[in-house]
Backbone as a chain_set.jsonl record, in Angstrom:
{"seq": "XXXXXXXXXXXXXXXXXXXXXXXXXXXXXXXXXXXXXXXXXXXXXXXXXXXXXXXXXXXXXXXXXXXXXXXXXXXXXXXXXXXXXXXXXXXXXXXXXXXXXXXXXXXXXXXXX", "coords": {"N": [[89.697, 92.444, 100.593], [92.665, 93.019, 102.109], [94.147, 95.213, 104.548], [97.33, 96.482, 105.718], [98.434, 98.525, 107.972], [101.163, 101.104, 108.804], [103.665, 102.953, 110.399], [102.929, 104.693, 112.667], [103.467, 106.387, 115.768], [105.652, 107.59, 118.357], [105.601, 111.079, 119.115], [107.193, 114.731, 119.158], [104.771, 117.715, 119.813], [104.055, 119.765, 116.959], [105.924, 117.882, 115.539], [106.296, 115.376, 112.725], [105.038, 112.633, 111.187], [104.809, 110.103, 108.888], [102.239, 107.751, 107.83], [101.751, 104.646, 106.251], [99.645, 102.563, 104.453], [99.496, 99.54, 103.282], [97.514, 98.225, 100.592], [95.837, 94.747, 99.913], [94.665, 94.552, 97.61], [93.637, 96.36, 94.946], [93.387, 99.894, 94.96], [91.696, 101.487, 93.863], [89.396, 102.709, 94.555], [87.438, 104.457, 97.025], [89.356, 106.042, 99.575], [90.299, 106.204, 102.375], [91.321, 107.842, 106.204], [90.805, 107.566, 109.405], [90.35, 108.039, 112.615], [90.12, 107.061, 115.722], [90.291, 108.553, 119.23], [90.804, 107.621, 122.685], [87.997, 106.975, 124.335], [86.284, 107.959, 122.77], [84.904, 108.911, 119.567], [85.141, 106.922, 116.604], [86.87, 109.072, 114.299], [86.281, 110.559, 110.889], [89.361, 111.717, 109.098], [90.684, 112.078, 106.672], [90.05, 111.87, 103.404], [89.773, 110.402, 99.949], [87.749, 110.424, 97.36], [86.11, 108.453, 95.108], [85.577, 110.0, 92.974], [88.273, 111.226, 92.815], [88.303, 113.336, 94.928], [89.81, 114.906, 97.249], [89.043, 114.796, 100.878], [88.979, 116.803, 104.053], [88.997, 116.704, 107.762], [88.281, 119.2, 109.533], [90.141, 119.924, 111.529], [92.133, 119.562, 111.205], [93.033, 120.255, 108.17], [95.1, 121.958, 106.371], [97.197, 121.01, 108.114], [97.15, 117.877, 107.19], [98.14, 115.632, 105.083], [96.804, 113.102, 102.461], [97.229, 110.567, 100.473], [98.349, 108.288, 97.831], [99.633, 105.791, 96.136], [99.043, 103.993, 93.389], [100.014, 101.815, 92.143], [101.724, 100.541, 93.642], [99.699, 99.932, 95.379], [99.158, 101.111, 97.928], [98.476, 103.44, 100.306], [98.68, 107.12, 102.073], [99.262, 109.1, 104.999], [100.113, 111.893, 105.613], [101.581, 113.883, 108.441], [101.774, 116.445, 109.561], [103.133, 119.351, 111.797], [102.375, 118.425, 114.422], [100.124, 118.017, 117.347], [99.281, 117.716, 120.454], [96.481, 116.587, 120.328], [95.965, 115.482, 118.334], [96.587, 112.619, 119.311], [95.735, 109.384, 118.731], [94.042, 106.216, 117.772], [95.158, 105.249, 114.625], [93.321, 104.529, 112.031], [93.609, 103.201, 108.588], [91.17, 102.685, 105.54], [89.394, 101.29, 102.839], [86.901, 101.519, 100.424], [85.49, 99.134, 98.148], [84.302, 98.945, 94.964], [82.137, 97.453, 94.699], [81.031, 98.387, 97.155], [81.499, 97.498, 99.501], [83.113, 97.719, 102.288], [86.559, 97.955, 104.154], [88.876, 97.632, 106.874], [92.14, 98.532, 108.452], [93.646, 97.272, 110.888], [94.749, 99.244, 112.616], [96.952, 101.824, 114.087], [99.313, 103.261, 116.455], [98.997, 106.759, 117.312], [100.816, 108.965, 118.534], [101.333, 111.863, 120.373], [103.321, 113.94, 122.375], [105.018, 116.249, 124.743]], "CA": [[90.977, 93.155, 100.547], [93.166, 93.385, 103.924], [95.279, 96.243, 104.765], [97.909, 96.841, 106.704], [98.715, 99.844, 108.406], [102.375, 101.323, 109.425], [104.363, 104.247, 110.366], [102.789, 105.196, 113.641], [104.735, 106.48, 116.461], [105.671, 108.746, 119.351], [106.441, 112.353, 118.166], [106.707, 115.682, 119.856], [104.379, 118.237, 119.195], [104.873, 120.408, 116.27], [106.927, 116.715, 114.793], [105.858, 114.996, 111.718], [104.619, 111.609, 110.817], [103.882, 109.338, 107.451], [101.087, 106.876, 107.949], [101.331, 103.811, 105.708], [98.596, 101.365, 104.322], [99.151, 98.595, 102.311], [96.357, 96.806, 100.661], [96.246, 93.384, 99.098], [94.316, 94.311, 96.068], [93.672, 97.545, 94.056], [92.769, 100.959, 95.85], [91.225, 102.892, 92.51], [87.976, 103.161, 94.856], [87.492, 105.362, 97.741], [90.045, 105.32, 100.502], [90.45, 107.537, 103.986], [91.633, 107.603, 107.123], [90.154, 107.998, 110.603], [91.196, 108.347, 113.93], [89.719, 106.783, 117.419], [91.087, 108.825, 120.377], [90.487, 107.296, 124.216], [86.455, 107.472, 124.92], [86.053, 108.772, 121.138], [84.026, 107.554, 118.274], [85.911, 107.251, 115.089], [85.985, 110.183, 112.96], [87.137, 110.835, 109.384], [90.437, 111.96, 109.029], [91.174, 112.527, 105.183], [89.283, 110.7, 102.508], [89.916, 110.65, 98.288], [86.68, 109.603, 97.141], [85.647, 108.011, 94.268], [85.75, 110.683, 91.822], [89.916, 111.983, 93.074], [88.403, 114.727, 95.343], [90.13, 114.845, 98.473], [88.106, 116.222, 101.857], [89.434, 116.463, 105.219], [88.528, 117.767, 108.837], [88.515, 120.909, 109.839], [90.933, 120.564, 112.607], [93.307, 119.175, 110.077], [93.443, 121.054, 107.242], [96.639, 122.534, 106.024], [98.861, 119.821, 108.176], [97.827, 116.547, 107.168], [97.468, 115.622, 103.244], [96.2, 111.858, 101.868], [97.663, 109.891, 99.001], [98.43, 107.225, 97.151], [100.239, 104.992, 94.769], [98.363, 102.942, 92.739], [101.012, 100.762, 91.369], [102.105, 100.447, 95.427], [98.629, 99.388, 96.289], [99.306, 102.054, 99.057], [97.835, 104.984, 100.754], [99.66, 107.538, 102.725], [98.796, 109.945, 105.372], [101.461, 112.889, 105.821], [101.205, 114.28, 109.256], [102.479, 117.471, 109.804], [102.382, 119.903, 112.947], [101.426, 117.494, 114.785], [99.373, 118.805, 118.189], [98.792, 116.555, 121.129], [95.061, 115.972, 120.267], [95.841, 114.036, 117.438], [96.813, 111.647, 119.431], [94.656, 108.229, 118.451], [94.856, 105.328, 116.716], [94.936, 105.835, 112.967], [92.89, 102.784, 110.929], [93.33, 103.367, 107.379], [89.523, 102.207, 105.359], [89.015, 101.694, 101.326], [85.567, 100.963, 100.19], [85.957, 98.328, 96.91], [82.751, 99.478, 94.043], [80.563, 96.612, 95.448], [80.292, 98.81, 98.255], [82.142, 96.897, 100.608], [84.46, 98.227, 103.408], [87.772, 97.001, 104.387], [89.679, 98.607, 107.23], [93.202, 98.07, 108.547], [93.599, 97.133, 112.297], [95.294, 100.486, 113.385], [98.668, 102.013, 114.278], [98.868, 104.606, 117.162], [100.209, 107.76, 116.996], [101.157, 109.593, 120.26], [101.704, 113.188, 120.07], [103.294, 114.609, 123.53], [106.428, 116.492, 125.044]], "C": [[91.473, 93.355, 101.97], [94.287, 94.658, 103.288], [96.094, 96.418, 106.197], [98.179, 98.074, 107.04], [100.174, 100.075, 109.148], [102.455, 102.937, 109.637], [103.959, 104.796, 111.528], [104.003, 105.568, 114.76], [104.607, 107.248, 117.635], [106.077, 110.212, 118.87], [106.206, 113.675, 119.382], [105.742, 116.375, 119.193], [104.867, 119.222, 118.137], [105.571, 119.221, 115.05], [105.765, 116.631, 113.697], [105.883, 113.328, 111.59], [104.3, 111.106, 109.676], [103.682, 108.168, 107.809], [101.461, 106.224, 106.796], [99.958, 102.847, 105.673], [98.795, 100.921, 103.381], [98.032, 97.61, 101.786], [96.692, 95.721, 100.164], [95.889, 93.436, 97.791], [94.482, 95.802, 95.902], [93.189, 98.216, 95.084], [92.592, 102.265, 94.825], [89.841, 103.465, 93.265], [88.738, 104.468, 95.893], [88.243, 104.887, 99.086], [90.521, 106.319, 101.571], [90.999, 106.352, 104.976], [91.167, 108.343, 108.538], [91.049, 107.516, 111.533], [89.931, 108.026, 115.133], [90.931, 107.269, 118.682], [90.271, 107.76, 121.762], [89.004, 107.849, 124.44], [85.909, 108.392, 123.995], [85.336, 108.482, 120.61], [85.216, 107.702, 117.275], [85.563, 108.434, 114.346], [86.9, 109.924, 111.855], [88.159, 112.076, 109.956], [90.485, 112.559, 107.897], [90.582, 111.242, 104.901], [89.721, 111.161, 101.107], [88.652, 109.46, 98.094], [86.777, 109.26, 95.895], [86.012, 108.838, 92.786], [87.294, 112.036, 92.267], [89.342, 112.801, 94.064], [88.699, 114.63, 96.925], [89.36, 115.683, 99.268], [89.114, 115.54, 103.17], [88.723, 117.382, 106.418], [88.912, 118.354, 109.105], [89.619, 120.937, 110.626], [92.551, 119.489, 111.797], [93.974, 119.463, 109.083], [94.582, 122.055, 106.981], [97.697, 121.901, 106.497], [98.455, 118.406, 107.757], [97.459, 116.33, 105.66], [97.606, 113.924, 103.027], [96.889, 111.948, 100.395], [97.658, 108.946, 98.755], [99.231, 106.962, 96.078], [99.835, 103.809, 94.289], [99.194, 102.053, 92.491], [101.725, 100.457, 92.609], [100.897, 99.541, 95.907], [98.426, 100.16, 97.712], [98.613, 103.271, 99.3], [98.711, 105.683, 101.618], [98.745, 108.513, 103.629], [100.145, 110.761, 105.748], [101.052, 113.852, 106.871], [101.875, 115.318, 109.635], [102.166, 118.481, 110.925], [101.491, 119.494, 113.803], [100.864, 118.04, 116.551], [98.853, 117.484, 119.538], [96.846, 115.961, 120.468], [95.071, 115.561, 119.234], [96.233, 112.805, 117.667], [95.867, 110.341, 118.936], [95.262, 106.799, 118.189], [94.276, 105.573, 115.573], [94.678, 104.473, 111.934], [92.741, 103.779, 109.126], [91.646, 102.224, 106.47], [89.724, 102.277, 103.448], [87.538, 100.719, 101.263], [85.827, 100.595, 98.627], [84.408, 99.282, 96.212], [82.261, 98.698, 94.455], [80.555, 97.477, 96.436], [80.763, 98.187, 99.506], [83.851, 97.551, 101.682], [85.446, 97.98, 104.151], [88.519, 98.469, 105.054], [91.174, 97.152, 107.835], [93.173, 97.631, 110.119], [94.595, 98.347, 113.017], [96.476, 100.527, 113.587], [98.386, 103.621, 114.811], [100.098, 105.541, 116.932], [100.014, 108.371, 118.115], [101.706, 110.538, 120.11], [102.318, 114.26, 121.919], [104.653, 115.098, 123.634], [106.816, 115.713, 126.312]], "O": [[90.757, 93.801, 102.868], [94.879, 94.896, 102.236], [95.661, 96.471, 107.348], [98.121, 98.841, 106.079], [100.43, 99.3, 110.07], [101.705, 103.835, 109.255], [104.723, 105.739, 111.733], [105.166, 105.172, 114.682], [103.475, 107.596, 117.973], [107.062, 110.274, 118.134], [105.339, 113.664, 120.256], [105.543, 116.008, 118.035], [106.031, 119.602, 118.266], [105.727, 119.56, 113.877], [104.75, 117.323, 113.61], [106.925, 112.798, 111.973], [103.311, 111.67, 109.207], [104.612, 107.425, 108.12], [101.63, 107.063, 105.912], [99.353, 102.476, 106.679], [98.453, 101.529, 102.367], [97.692, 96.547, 102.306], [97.884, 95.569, 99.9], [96.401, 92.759, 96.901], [95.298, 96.444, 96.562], [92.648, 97.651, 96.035], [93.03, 103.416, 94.854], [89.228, 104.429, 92.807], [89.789, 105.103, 95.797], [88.014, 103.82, 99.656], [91.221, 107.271, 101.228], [91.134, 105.129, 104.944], [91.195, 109.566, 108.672], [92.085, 106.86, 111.424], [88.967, 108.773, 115.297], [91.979, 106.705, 118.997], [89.162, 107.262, 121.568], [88.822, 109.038, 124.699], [85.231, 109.381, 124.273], [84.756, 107.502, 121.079], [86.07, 108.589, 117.303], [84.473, 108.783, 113.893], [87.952, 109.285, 111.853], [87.965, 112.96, 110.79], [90.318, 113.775, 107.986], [90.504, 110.167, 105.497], [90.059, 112.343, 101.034], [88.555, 108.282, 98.435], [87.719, 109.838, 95.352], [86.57, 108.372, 91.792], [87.304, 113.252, 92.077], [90.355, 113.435, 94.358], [87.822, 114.293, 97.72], [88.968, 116.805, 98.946], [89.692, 114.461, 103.301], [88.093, 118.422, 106.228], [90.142, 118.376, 109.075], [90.256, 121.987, 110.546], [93.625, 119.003, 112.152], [95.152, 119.164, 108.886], [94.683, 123.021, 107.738], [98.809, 121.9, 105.967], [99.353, 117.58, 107.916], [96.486, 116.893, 105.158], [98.64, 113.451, 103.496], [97.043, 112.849, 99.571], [96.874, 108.277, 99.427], [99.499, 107.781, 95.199], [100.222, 102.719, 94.711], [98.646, 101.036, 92.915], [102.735, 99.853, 92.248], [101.048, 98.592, 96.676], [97.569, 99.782, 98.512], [98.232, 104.017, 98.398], [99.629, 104.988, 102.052], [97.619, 108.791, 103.216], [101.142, 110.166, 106.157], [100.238, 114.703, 106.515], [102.889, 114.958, 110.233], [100.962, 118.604, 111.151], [100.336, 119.861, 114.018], [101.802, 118.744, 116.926], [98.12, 116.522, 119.308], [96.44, 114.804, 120.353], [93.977, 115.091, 118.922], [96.321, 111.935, 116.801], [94.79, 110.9, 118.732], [96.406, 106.361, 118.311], [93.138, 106.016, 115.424], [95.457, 103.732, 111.335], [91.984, 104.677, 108.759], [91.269, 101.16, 106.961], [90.168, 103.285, 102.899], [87.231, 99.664, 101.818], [86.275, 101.45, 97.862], [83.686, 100.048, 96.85], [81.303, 99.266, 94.98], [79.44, 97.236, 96.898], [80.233, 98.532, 100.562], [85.073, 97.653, 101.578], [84.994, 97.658, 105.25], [88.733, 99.58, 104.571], [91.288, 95.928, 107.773], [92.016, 97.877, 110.457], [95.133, 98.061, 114.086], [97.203, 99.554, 113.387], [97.817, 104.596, 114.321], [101.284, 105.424, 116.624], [98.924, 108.264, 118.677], [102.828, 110.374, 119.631], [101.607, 115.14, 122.405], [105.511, 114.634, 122.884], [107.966, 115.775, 126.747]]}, "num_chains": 1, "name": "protein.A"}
């Protein structure tokens, strides 16, 4: 499955952002989004696992919310209050039921005044 990833951007802080990912096939499995800042590791972002239950990180919670449209093949990330240190780049990830992991090649988001 490939995915693309859109919607990144420049924003002030405080602004708002929606993250696209298109896949090529179905996205009924499990499907998140992480973030690599500058001299980072990747972390999780927002995930909907397997059985609907959305989790996200702590320093995220209450502005950014994960979705989807199945019949889109799409995922969404909705970025709200956005804070310089979210700057990154933002790879959207779905893991198919074999167990196999398919990410997108990224789309940065730049958070500054």
């Amino acid at each position: 499955v490939q995915l693309q990833a859109s919607g990144g951007g420049s924003v002030q802080p405080g602004g708002s952002l929606r993250l696209s990912c298109t896949a090529s096939g179905n996205i009924l499995n499990s499907i998140g989004w992480y973030r690599q800042a500058p001299g980072k590791q990747r972390e999780l972002v927002a995930r909907i696992t397997a059985d609907r239950t959305a989790n996200y990180a702590d320093s995220v919670k209450g502005r950014f919310t994960i979705s989807r449209d199945i019949r889109k093949n799409t995922m969404y990330l909705q970025m709200n209050s956005l804070k310089p240190e979210d700057t990154a780049v933002y790879y959207c990830n779905l893991v198919q039921r074999n167990g196999i992991s398919n990410w997108g090649k990224g789309t940065q988001v730049t958070v500054s005044s």
